[in-house]
C-alpha positions in Angstrom: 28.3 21.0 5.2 27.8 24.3 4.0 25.5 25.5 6.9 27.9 24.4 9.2 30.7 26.2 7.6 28.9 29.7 6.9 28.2 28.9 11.3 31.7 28.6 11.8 33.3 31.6 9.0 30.7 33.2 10.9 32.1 32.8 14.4 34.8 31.9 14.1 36.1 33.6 10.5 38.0 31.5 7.7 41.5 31.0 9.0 40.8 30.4 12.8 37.7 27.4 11.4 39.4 23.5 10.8 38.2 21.2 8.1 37.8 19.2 11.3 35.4 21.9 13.0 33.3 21.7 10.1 33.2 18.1 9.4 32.0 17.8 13.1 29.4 20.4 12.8 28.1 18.9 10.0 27.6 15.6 11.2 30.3 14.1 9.0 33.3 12.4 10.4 36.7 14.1 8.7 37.6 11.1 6.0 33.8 11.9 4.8 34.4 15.3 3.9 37.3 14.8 2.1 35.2 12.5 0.0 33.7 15.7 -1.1 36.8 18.3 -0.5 40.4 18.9 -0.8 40.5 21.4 0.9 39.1 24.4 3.1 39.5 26.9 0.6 37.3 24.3 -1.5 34.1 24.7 1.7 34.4 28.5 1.0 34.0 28.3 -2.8 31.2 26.1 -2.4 29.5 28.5 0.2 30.2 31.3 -2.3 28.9 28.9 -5.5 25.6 28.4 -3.5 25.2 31.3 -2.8 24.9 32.5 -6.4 22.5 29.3 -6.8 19.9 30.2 -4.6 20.3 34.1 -5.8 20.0 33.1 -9.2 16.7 30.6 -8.5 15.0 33.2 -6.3 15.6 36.2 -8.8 15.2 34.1 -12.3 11.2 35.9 -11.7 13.2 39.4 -11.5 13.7 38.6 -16.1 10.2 38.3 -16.5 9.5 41.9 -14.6 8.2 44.1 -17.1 10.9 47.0 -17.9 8.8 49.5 -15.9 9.6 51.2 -12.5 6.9 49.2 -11.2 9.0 46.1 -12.6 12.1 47.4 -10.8 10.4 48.1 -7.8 9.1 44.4 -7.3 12.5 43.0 -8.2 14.5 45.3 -5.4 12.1 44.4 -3.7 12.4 40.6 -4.1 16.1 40.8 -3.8 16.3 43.3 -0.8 13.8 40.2 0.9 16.8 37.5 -0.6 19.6 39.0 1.2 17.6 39.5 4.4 17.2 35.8 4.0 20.6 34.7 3.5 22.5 37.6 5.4 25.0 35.2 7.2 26.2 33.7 4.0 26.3 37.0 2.3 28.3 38.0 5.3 30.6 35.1 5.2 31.1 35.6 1.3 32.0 39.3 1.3 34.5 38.7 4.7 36.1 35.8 3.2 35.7 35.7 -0.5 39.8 37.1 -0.5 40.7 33.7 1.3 39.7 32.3 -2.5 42.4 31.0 -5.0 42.3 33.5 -7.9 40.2 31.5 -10.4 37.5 31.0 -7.6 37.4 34.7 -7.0 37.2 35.4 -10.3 34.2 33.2 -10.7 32.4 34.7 -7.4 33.0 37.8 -8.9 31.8 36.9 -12.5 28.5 35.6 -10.6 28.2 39.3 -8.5 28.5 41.0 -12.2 25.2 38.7 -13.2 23.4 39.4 -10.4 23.8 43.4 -11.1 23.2 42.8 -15.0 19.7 41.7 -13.8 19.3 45.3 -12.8 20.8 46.5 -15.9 18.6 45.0 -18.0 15.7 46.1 -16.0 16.5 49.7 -16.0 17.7 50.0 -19.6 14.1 48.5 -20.2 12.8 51.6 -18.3 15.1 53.7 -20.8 13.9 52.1 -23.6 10.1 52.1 -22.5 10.7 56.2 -22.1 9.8 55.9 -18.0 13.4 57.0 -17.4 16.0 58.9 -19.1 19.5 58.0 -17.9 22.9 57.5 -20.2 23.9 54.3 -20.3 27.1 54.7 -17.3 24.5 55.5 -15.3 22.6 52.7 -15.5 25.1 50.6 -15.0 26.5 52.5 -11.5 22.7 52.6 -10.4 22.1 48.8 -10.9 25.9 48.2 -8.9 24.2 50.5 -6.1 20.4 48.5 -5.9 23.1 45.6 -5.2 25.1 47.0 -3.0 22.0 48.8 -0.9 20.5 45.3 -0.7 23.7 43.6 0.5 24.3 47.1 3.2 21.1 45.4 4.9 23.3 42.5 5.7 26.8 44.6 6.9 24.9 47.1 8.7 22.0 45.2 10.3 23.9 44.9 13.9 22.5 49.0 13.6 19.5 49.4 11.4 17.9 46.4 13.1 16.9 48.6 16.0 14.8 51.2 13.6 14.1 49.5 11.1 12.7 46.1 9.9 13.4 44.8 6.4 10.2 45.9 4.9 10.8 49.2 6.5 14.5 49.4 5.0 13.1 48.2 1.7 10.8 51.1 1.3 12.2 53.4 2.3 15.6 52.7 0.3 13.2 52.0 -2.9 11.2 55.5 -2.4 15.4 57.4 -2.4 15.8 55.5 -5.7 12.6 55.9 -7.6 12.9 59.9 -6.2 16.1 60.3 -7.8 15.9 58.7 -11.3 12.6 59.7 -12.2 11.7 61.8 -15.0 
């Protein structure tokens, strides 16, 4: 159900996609989805929510990264290769995410702040380690940009797709960062 529905947000965007369209995409007839749903608005927080659960599962290795630049660099690195994976849902999530009720956006949003703590932590590791020097606003508005740079790949990829491939856009994104915040 969610596959089908990220297909049709995709195509079609949230408001112009029926409970019916997706039901039908995903093999279900429509008195079996509401088994599952209330309502559309319910599909979108459940694309959002599994989202969040496959970012968390694939970047739970990014807490046992050593707090070194090395360490960071492997867990952009992971991540960059996560949204690259899942660029259509991220794509769907950011577009449509405003369709939420308010408690639902709060919660997608309370997820987004997790993922960029996973950054925090790492860099403040870095601090503490002595491999960077950085105040602590800093760190914060450089782990919000690794996130952001990783999710650019999936907004902008209808343009960098034709110079670059992922691994391309990964290095060359990590060696701007590492250039700029080392000592």
């Amino acid at each position: 159900m969610i596959q089908a529905a990220v297909r049709l947000f995709k195509e079609k965007g949230f408001h112009r996609t029926t409970t019916r369209e997706i039901a039908k995409e995903a093999g279900f007839s429509i008195g079996t989805l509401y088994e599952y749903i209330r309502t559309k608005e319910d599909i979108l927080y459940l694309v959002c929510n599994n989202i969040y659960l496959e970012v968390r599962k694939r970047l739970e290795p990014i807490q046992q990264h050593e707090a070194t630049v090395e360490g960071l660099i492997s867990a952009i690195n992971q991540y960059y290769l996560l949204v690259d994976d899942m660029q259509d849902e991220m794509l769907v999530m950011y577009q449509e995410s405003k369709s939420l009720p308010k408690d639902a956006l709060e919660y997608v949003l309370s997820k987004e702040i997790e993922m960029v703590g996973l950054f925090e932590n790492l860099l403040a590791g870095c601090v503490k380690s002595g491999e960077l020097e950085m105040p602590k606003k800093e760190i914060k508005l450089l782990a919000h940009q690794i996130v952001l740079q990783g999710q650019a790949w999936s907004f902008r990829r209808w343009a960098w797709r034709k110079d670059f491939k992922i691994e391309d856009y990964i290095k060359m994104q990590t060696k701007i960062l590492v250039n700029g915040i080392q000592v």
